[in-house]
C-alpha positions as CSV (number, residue, x, y, z in Angstrom):
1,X,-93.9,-14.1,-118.1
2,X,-96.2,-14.3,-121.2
3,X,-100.1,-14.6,-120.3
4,X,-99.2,-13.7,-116.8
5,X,-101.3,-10.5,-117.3
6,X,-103.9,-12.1,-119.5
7,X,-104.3,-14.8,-116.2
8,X,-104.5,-12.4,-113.8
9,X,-107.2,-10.2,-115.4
10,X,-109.6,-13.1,-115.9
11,X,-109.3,-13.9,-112.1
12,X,-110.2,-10.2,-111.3
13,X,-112.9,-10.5,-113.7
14,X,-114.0,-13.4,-112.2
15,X,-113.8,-12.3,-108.4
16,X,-115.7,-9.2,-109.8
17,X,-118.8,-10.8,-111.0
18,X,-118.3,-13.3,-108.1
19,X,-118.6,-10.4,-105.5
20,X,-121.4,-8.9,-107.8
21,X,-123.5,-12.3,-107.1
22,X,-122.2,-12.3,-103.2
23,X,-124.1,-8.7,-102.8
24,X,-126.8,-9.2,-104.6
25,X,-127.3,-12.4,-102.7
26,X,-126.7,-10.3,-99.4
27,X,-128.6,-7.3,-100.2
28,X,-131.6,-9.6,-101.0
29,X,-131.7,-11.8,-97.8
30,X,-130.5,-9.1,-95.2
31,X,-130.6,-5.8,-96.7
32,X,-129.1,-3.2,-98.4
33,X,-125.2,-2.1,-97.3
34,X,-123.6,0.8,-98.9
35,X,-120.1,-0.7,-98.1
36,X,-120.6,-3.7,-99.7
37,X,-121.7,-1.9,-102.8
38,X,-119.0,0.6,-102.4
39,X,-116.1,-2.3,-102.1
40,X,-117.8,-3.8,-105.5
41,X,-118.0,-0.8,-107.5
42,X,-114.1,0.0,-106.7
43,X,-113.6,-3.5,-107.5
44,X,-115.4,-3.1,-110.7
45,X,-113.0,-0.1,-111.6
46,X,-110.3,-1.7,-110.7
47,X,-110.8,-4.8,-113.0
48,X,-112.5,-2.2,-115.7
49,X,-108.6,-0.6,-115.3
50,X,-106.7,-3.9,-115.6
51,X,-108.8,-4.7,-119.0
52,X,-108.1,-1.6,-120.4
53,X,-104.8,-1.5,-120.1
54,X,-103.8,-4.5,-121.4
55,X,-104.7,-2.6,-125.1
């Protein structure tokens, strides 16, 4: 399906930057967690891989 890709890259991108905000927003009002920075940052790569390959 043509754009299918494109489509589902911009939703990881988006549920990347929305979990960036979520644990931000978390780290600020409870505290630091190293897990929810850990899930983030492979979400980030994960996302960071999707873009790149669709070169």
């Amino acid at each position: 399906m043509p754009g299918s890709t494109d489509s589902s890259t911009k939703t990881m991108g988006v549920l990347t930057v929305g979990g960036l905000v979520m644990v931000t927003a978390y780290t600020v009002a409870l505290g630091s967690n190293g897990w929810l920075w850990f899930g983030w940052v492979v979400l980030g790569l994960l996302t960071l891989g999707m873009v790149l390959s669709q070169g």
